[in-house]
mmJSON file of the N, C-alpha and C atoms, coordinates in Angstrom:
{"data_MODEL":{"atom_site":{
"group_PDB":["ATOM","ATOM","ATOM","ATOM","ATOM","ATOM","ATOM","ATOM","ATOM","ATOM","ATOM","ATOM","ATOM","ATOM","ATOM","ATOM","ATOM","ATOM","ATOM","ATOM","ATOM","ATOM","ATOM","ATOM","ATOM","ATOM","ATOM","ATOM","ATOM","ATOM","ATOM","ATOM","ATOM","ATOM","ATOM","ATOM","ATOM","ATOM","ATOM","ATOM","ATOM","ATOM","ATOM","ATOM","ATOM","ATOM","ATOM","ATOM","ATOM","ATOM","ATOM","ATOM","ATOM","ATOM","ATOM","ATOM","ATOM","ATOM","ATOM","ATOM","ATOM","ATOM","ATOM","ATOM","ATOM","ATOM","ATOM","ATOM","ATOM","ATOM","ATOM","ATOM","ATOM","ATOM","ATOM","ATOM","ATOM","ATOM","ATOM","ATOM","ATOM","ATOM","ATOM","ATOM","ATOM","ATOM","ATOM","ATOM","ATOM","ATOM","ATOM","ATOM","ATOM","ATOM","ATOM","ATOM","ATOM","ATOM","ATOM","ATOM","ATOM","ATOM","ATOM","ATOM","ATOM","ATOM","ATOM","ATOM","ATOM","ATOM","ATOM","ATOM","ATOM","ATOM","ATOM","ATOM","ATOM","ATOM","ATOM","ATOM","ATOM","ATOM","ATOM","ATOM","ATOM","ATOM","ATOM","ATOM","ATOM","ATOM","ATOM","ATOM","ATOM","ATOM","ATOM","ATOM","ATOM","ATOM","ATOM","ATOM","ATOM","ATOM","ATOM","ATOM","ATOM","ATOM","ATOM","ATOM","ATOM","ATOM","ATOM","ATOM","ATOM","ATOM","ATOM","ATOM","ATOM","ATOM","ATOM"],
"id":[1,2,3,4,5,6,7,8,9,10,11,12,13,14,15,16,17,18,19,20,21,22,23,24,25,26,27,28,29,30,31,32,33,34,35,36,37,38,39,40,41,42,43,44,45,46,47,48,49,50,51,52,53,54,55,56,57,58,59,60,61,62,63,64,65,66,67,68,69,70,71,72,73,74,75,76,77,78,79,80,81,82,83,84,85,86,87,88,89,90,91,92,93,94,95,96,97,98,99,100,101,102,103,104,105,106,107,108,109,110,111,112,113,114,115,116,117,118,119,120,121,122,123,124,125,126,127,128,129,130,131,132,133,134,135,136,137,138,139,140,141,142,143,144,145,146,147,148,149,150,151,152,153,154,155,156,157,158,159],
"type_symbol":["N","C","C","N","C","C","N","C","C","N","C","C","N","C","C","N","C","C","N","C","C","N","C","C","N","C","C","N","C","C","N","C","C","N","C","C","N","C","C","N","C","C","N","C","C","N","C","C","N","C","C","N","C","C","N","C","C","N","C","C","N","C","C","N","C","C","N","C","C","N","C","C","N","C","C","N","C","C","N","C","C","N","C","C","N","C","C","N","C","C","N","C","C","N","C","C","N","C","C","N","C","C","N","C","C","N","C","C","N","C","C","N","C","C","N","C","C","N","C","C","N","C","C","N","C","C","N","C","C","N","C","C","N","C","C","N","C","C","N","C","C","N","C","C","N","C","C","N","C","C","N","C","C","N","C","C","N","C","C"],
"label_atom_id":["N","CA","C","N","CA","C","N","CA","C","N","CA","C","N","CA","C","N","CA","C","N","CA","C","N","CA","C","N","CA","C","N","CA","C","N","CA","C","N","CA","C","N","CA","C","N","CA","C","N","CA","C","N","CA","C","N","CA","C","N","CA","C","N","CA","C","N","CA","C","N","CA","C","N","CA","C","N","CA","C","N","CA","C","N","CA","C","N","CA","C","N","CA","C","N","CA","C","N","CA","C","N","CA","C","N","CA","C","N","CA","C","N","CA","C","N","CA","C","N","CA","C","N","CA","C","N","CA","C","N","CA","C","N","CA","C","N","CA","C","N","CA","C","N","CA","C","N","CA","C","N","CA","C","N","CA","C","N","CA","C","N","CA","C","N","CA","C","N","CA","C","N","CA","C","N","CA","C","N","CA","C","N","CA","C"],
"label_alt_id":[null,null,null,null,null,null,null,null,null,null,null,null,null,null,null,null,null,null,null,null,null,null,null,null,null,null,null,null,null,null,null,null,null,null,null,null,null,null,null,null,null,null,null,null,null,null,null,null,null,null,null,null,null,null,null,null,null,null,null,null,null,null,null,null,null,null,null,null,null,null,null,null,null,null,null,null,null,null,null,null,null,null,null,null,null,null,null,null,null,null,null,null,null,null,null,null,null,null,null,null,null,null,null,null,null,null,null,null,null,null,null,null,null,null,null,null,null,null,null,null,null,null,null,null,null,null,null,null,null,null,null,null,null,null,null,null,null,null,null,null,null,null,null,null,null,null,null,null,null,null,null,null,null,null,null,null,null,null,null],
"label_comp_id":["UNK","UNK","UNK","UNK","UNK","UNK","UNK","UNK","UNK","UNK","UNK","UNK","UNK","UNK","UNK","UNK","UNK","UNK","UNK","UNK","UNK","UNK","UNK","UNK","UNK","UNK","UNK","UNK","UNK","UNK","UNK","UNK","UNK","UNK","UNK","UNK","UNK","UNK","UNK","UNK","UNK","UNK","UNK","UNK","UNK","UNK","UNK","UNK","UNK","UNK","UNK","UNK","UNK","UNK","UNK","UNK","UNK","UNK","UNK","UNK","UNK","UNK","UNK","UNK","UNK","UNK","UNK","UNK","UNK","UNK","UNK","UNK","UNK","UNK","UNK","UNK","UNK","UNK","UNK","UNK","UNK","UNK","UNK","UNK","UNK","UNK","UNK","UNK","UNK","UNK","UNK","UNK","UNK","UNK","UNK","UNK","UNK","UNK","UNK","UNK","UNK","UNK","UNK","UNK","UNK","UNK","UNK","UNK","UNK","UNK","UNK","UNK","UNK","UNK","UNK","UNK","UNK","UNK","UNK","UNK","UNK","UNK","UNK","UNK","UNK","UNK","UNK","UNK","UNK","UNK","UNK","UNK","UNK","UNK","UNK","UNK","UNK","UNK","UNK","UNK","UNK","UNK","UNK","UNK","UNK","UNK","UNK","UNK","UNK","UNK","UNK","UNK","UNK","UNK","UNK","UNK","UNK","UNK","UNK"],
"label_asym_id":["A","A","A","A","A","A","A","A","A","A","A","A","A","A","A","A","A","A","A","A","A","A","A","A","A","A","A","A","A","A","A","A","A","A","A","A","A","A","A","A","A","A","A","A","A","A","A","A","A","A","A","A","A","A","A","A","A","A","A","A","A","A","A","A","A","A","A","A","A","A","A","A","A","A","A","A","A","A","A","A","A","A","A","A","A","A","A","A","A","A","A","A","A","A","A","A","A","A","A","A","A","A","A","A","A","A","A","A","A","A","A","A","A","A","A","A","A","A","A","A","A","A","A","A","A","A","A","A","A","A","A","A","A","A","A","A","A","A","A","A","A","A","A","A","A","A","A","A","A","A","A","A","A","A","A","A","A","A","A"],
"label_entity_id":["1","1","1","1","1","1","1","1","1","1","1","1","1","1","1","1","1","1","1","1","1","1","1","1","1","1","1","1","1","1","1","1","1","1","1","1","1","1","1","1","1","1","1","1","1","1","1","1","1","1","1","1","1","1","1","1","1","1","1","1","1","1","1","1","1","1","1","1","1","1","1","1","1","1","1","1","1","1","1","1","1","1","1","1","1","1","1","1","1","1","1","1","1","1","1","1","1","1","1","1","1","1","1","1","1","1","1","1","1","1","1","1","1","1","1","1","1","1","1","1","1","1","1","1","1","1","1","1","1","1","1","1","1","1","1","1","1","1","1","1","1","1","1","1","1","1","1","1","1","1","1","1","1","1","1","1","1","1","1"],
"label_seq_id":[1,1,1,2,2,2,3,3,3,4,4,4,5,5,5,6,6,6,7,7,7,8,8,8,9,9,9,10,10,10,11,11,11,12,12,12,13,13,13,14,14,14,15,15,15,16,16,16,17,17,17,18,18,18,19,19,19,20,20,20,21,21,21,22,22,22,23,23,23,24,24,24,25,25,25,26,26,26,27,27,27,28,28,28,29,29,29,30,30,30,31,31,31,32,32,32,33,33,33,34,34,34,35,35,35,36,36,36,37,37,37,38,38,38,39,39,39,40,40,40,41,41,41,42,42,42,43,43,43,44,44,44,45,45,45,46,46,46,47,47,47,48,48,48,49,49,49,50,50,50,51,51,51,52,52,52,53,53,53],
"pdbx_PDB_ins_code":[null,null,null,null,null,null,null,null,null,null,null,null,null,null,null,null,null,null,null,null,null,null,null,null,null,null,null,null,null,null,null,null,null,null,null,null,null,null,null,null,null,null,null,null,null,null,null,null,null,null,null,null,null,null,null,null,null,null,null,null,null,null,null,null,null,null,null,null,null,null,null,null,null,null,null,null,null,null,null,null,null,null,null,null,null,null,null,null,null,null,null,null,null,null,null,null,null,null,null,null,null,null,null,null,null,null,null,null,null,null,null,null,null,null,null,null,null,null,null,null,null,null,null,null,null,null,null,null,null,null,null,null,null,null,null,null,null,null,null,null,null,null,null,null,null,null,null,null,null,null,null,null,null,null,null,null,null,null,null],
"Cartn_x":[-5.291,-5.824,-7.219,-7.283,-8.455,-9.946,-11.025,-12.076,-12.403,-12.265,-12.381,-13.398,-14.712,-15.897,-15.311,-15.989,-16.016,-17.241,-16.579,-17.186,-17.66,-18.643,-19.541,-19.993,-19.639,-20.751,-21.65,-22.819,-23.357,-22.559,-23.3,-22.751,-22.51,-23.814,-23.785,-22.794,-22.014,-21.673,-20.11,-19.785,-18.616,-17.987,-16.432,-15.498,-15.046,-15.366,-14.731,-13.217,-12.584,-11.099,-10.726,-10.185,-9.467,-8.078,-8.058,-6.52,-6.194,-4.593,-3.849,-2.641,-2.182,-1.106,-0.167,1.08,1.479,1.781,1.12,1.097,1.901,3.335,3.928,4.327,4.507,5.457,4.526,3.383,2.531,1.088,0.143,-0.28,-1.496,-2.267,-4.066,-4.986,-5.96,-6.971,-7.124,-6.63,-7.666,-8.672,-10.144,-11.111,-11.339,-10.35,-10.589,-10.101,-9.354,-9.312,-9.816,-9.587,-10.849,-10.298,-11.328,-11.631,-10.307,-9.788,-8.557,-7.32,-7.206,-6.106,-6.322,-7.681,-8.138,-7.486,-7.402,-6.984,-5.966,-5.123,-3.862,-3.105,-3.761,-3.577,-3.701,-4.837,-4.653,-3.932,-3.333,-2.58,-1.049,-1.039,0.145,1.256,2.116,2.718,3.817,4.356,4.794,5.578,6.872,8.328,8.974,10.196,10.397,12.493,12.6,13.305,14.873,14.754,16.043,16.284,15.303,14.881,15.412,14.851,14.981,16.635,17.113,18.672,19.166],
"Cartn_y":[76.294,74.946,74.882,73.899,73.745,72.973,73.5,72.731,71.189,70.413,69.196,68.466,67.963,67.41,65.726,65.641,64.007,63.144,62.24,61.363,60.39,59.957,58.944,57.744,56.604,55.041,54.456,54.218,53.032,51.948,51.089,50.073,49.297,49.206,48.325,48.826,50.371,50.47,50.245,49.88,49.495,47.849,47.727,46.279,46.034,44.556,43.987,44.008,44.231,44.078,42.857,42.042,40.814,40.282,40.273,40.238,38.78,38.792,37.391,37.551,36.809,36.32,35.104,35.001,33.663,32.598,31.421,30.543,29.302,29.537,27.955,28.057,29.453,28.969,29.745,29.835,30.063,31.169,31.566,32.777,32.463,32.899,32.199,33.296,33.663,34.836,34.283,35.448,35.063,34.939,34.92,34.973,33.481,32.516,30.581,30.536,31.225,30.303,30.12,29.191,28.605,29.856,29.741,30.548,31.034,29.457,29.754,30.848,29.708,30.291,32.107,32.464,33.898,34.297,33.977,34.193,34.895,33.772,33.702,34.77,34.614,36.04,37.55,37.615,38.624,39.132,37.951,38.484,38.846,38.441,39.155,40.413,39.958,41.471,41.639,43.01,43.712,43.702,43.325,44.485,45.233,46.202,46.38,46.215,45.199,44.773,45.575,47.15,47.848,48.434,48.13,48.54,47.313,46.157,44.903,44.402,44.326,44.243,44.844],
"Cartn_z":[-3.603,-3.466,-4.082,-4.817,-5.467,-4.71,-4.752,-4.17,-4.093,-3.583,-4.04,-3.504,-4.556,-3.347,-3.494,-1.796,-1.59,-2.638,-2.875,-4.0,-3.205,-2.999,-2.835,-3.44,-2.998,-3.933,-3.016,-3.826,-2.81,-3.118,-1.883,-1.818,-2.862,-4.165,-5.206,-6.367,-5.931,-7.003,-6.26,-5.663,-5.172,-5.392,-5.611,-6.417,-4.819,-4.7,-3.18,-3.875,-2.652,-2.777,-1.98,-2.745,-2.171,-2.096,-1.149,-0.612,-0.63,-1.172,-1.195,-0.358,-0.113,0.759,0.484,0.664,0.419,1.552,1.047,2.026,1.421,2.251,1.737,0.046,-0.265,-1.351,-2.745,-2.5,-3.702,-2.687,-3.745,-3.513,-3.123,-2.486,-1.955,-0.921,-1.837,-1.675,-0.176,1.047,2.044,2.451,1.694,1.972,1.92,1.076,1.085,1.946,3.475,4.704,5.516,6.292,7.105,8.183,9.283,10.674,10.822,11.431,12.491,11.649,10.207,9.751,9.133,9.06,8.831,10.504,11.358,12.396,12.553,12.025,12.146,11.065,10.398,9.128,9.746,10.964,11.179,12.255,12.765,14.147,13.265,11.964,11.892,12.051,12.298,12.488,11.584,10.784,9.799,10.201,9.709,10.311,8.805,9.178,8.193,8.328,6.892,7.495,7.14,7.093,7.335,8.571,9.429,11.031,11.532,11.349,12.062,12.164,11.064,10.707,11.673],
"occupancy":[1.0,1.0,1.0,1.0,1.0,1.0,1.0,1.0,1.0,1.0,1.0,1.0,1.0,1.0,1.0,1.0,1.0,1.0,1.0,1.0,1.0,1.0,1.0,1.0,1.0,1.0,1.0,1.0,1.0,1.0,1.0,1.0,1.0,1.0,1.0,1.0,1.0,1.0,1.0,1.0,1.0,1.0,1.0,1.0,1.0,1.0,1.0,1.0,1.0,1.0,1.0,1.0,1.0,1.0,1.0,1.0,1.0,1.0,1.0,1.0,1.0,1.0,1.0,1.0,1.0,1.0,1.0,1.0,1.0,1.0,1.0,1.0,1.0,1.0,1.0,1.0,1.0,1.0,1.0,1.0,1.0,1.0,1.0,1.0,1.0,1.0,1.0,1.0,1.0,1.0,1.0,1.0,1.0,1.0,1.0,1.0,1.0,1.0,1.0,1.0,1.0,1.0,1.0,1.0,1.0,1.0,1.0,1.0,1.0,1.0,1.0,1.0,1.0,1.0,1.0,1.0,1.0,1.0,1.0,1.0,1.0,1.0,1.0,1.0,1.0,1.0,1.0,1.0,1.0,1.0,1.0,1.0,1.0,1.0,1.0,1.0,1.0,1.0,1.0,1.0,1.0,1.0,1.0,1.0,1.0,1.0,1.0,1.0,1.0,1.0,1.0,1.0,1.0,1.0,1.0,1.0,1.0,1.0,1.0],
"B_iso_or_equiv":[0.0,0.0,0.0,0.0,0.0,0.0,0.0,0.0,0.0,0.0,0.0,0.0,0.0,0.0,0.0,0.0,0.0,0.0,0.0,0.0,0.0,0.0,0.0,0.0,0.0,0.0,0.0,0.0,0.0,0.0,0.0,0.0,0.0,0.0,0.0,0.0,0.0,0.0,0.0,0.0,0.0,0.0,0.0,0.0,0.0,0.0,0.0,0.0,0.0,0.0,0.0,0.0,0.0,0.0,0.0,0.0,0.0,0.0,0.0,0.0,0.0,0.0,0.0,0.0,0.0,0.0,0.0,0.0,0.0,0.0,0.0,0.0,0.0,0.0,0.0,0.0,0.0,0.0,0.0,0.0,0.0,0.0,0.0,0.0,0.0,0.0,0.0,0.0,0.0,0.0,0.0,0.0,0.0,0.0,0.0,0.0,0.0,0.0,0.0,0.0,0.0,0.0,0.0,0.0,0.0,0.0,0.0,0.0,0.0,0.0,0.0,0.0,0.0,0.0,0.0,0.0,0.0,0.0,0.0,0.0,0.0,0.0,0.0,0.0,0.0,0.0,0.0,0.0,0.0,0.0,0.0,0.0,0.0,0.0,0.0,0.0,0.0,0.0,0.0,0.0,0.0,0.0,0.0,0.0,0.0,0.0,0.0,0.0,0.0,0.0,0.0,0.0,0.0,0.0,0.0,0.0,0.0,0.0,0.0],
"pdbx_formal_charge":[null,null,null,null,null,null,null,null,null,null,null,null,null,null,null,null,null,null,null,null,null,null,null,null,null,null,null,null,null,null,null,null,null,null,null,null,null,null,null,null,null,null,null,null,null,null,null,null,null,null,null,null,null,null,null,null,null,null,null,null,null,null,null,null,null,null,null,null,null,null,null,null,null,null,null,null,null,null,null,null,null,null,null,null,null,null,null,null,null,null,null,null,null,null,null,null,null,null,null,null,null,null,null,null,null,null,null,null,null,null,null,null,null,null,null,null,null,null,null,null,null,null,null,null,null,null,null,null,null,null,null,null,null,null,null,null,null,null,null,null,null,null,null,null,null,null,null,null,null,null,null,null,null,null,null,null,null,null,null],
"auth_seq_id":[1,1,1,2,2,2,3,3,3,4,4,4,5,5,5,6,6,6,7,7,7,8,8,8,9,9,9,10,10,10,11,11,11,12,12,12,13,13,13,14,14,14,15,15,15,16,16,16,17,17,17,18,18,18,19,19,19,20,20,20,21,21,21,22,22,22,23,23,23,24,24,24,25,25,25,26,26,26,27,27,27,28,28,28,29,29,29,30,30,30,31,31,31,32,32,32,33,33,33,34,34,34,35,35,35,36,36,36,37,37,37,38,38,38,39,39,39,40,40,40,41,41,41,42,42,42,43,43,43,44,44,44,45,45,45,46,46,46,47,47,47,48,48,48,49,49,49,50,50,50,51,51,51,52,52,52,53,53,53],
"auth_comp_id":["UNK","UNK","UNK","UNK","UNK","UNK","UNK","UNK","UNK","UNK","UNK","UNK","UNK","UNK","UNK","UNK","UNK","UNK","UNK","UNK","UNK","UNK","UNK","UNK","UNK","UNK","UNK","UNK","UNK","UNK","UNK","UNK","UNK","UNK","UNK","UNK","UNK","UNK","UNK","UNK","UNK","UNK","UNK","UNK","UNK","UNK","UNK","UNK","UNK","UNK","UNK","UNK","UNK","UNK","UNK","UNK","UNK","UNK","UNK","UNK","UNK","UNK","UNK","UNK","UNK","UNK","UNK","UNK","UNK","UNK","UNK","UNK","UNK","UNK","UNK","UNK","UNK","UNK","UNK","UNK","UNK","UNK","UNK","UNK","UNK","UNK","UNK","UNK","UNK","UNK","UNK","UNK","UNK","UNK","UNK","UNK","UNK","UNK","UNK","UNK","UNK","UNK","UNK","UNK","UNK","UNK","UNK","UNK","UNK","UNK","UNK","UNK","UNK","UNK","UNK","UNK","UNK","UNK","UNK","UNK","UNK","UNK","UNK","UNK","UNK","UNK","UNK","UNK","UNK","UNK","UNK","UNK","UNK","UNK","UNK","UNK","UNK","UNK","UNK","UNK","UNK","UNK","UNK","UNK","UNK","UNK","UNK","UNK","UNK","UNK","UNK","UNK","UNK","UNK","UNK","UNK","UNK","UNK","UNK"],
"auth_asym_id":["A","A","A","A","A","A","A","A","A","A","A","A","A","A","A","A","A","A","A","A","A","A","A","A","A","A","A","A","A","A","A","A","A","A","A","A","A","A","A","A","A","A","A","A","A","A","A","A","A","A","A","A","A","A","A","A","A","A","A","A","A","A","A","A","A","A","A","A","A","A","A","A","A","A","A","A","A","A","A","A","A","A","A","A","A","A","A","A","A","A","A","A","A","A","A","A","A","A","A","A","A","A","A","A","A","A","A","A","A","A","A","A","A","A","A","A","A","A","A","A","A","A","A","A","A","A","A","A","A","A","A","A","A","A","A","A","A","A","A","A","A","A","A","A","A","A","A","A","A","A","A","A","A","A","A","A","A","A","A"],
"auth_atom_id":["N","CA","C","N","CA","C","N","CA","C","N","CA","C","N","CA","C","N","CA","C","N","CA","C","N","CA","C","N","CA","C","N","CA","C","N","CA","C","N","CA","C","N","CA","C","N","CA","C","N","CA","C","N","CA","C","N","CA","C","N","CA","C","N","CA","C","N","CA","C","N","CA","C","N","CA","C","N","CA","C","N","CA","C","N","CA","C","N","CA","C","N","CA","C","N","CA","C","N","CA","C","N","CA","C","N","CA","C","N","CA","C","N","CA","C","N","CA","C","N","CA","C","N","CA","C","N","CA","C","N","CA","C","N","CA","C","N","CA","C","N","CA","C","N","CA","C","N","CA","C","N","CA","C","N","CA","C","N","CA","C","N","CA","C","N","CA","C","N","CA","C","N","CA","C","N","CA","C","N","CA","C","N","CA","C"],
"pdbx_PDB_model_num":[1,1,1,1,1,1,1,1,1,1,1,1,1,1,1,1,1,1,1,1,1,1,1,1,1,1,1,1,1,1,1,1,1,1,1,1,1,1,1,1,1,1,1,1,1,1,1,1,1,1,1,1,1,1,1,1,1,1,1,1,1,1,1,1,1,1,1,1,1,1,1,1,1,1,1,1,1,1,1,1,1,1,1,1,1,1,1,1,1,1,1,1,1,1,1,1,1,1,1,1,1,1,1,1,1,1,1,1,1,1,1,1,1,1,1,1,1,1,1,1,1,1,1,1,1,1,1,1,1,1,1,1,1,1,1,1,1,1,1,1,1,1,1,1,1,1,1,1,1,1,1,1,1,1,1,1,1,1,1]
}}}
């Protein structure tokens, strides 16, 4: 196994990652929703659906 050092950024040298989602048909960065619906985005829950079946 080869040595491997941890790599480090500051903060400024770090890319925000922005997440989309689809709402209603078409695609929309969650960071444009308001409070509630950021809310509601995060109470989501995952299934997977060869389990669920």
């Amino acid at each position: 196994m080869q040595n491997q050092q941890a790599i480090e950024l500051k903060d400024e040298e770090r890319t925000r990652c922005e997440v989309w989602t689809r709402v209603m048909g078409y695609h929309r960065p969650v960071a444009s929703f308001n409070t509630g619906k950021q809310g509601e985005f995060h109470e989501r829950r995952h299934f997977d659906q060869q389990r669920a079946g």
